[in-house]
N, C-alpha and C positions, 0 to 999 in steps of 0.2 A: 442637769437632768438629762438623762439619753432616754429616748424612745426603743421599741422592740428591735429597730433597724442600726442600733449603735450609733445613730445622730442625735449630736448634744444638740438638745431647743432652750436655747439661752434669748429667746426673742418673742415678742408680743405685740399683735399690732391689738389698737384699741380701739373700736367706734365707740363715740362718745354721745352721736345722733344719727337717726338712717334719715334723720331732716337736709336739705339742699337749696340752695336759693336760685340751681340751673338744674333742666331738667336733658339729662343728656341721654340720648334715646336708649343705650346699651347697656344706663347704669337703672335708672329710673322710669320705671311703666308710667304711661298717662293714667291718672286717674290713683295710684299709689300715694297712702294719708298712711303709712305705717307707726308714724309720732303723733296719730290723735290719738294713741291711746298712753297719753302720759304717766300712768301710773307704773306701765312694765319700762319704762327707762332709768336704767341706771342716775343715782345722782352721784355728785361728784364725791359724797363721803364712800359709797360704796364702789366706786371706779378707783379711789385711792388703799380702800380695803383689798379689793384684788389683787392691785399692783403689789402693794406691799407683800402680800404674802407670795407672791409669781417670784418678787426679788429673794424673799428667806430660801423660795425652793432654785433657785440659779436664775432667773432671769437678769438679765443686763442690758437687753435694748430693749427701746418701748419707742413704739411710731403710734398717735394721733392721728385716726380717721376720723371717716365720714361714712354716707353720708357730707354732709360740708362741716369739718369741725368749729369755723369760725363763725356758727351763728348761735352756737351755745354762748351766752352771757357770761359764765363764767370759765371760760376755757382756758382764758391767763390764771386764773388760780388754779385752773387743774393739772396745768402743765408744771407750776411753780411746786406745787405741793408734790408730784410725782419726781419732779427732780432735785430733790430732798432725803427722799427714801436710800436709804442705805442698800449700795449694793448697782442700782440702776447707772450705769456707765455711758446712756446714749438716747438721746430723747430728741426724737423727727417728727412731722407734720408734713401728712399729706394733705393739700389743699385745691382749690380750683383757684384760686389766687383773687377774687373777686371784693373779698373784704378784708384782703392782707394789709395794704398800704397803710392804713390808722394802725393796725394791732401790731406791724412790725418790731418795732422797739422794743414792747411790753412782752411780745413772744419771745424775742433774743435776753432780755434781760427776767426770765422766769426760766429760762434752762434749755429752750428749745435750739440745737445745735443744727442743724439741718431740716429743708423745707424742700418737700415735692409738690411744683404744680403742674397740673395737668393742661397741657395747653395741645390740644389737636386742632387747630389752624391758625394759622394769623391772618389771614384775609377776614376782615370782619363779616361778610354775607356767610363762608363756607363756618365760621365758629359761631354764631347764631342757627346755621340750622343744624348743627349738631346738640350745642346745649341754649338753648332759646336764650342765651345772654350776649352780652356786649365783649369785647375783645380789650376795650378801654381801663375798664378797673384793671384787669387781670396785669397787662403791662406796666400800670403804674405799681402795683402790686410787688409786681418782681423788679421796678426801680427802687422802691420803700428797703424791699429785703437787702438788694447789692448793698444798699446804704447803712442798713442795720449792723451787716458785717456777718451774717451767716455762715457757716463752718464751710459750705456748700449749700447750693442750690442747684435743683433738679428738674429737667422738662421731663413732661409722661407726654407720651403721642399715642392712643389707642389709632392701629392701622384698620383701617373702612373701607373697603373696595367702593368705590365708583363715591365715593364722599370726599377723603380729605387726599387723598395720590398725589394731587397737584401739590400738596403742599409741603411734602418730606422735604424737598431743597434749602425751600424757604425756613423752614423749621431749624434746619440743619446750622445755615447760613447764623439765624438770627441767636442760637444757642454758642456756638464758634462766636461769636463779634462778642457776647455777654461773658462767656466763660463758664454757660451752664453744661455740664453734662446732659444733652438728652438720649431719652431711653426710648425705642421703640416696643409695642406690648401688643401681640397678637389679641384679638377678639377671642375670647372666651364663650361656650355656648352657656351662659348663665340663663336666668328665671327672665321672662318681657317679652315684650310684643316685636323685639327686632326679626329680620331673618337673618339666622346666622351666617345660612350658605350664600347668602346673598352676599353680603357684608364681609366675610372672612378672608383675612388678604397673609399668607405664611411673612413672614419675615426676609425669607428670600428675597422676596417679589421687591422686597425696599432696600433691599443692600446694592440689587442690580438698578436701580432709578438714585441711588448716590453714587454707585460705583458703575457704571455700565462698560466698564475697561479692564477690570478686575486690577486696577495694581495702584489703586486710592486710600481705602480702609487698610488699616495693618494693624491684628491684634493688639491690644493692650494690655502684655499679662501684667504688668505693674499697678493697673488702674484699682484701686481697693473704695469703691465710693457707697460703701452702705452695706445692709444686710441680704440681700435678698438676693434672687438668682440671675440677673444683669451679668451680658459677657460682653465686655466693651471692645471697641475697635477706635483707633486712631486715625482722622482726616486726614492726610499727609498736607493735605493743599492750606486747609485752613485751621491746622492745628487741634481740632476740635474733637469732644471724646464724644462718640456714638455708643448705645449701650445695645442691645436687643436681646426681650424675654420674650421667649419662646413658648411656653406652656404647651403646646398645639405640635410643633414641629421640633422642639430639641431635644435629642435622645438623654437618657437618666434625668429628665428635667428635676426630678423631685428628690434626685439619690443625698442632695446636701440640704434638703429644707431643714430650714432650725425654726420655723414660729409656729404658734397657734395665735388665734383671734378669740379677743374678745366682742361680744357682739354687745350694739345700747341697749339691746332687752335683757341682755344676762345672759347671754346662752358664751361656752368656751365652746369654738370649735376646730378640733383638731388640723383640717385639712378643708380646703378651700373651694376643691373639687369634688368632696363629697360631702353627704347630706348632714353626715352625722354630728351631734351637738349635745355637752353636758350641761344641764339649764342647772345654772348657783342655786337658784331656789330648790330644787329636790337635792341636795348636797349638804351636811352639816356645818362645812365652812370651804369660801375660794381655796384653800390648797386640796381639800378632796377632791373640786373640781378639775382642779389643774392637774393632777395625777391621774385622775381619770379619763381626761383627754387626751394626756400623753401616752397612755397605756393604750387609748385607742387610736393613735395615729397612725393612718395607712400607710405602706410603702406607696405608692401614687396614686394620681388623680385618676377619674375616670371620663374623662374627657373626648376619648378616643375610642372607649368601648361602645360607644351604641348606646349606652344602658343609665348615660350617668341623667338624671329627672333633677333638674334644680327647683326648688319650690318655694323660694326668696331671689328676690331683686338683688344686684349688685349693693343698691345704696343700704339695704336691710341687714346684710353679710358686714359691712365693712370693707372698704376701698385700699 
């Protein structure tokens, strides 16, 4: 499928629940119940309806969100049943890694080839006041997956001014010694109660606190680890691959997007950064939606204009 821009969107990320078992301030507003209303969530017969028909019209990867995908009860069936479908070439999970360690096994042996968790600090005080949880599941979490055997596994580090700074070393360190690729991911001005301008830290600002010599990091045009717009760099010291999206500060950021998102109420929405959304319910069937969405996909975000009004939460969107 190509959009109006001549980029083929061969990709889908899917929230599956805008539900979460950590409440991390930039994804998640205090007070946000967006899955008591159970009736507009997706079940898994219709999450596999979609898929199916995204693979007839060219989809080929499919990443599992959130919200936390792992408190859905049946998420091993959902994932086994999507990597089934004729045609789907690549099936990921993003996670907070909190109720990984039990599911590991069950997730690798239902199709899931690659797992991103999100982990923005490992000091147990400074990752509690970010997502009001423990540091403890989430590392045994990602000993469970090394064990499983995953294709790849993935750190996400959201960069926070005056929150987690102290901890990109350490971050860095503990990804190198593992052999996780981690990805640094500017702050987005999304829907919540954060302050963005408070909080917003460029990507720069973390290349010069890894590298403060300039002659550490060295491109990695080789590095090929997933879908998405990650431009990796090589640790020289400790081998280690550093990734950094940019969204905020990297020129043509959007010139190669290939997904749209599926949202857990049903909505396709083309582009991440803007509002706009095709609800399955006013559509005859999931491929009119999906061609509807790609016909409406922007050339970019509006991030930077002033003008862009988010009016859902990160966890409601899909992570």
């Amino acid at each position: 499928m190509k959009d109006a821009f001549d980029r083929t969107i061969d990709y889908l990320r899917v929230s599956v629940t805008d539900r979460c078992n950590e409440r991390c301030f930039y994804c998640m507003p205090q007070g946000y119940h967006g899955w008591s209303c159970a009736k507009d969530r997706l079940s898994a017969e219709e999450i596999i309806h979609v898929v199916s028909d995204a693979a007839a019209l060219g989809i080929r990867k499919v990443r599992l969100t959130g919200g936390e995908p792992l408190v859905r009860k049946d998420i091993v069936e959902i994932a086994s049943r999507i990597w089934e479908i004729p045609g789907i070439e690549a099936l990921g999970l993003s996670t907070n890694g909190t109720l990984l360690a039990p599911l590991a096994n069950a997730l690798k042996q239902a199709g899931i080839r690659s797992i991103n968790v999100s982990l923005d600090a490992l000091d147990p005080a400074v990752y509690h006041g970010i997502t009001g949880g423990q540091i403890a599941p989430v590392l045994e979490g990602l000993k469970a997956a090394r064990e499983a055997g995953f294709e790849i596994i993935k750190l996400n580090c959201v960069l926070l001014r005056g929150v987690n700074e102290g901890e990109y070393r350490a971050l860095a360190e503990f990804a190198a010694l593992h052999g996780h690729p981690l990805r640094f991911i500017e702050l987005m001005p999304m829907a919540g109660e954060f302050d963005f301008a408070k909080h917003y830290l460029p990507i720069e600002a973390v290349r010069r606190i890894l590298d403060p010599t300039g002659d550490r990091l060295v491109p990695d045009s080789m590095a090929h680890l997933g879908h998405g717009p990650a431009r990796y760099w090589r640790d020289q010291q400790t081998g280690g691959q550093i990734g950094f999206i940019g969204a905020m500060t990297t020129p043509h950021f959007c010139a190669s997007c290939n997904k749209l998102r599926l949202t857990s109420d049903g909505k396709i929405r083309p582009c991440l950064g803007r509002e706009g959304e095709i609800d399955l319910k006013a559509m005859a069937n999931p491929s009119e939606a999906l061609l509807a969405a790609i016909s409406n996909k922007p050339m970019d975000h509006t991030f930077l204009s002033g003008e862009h009004q988010e009016g859902r939460p990160m966890t409601a969107i899909g992570g």
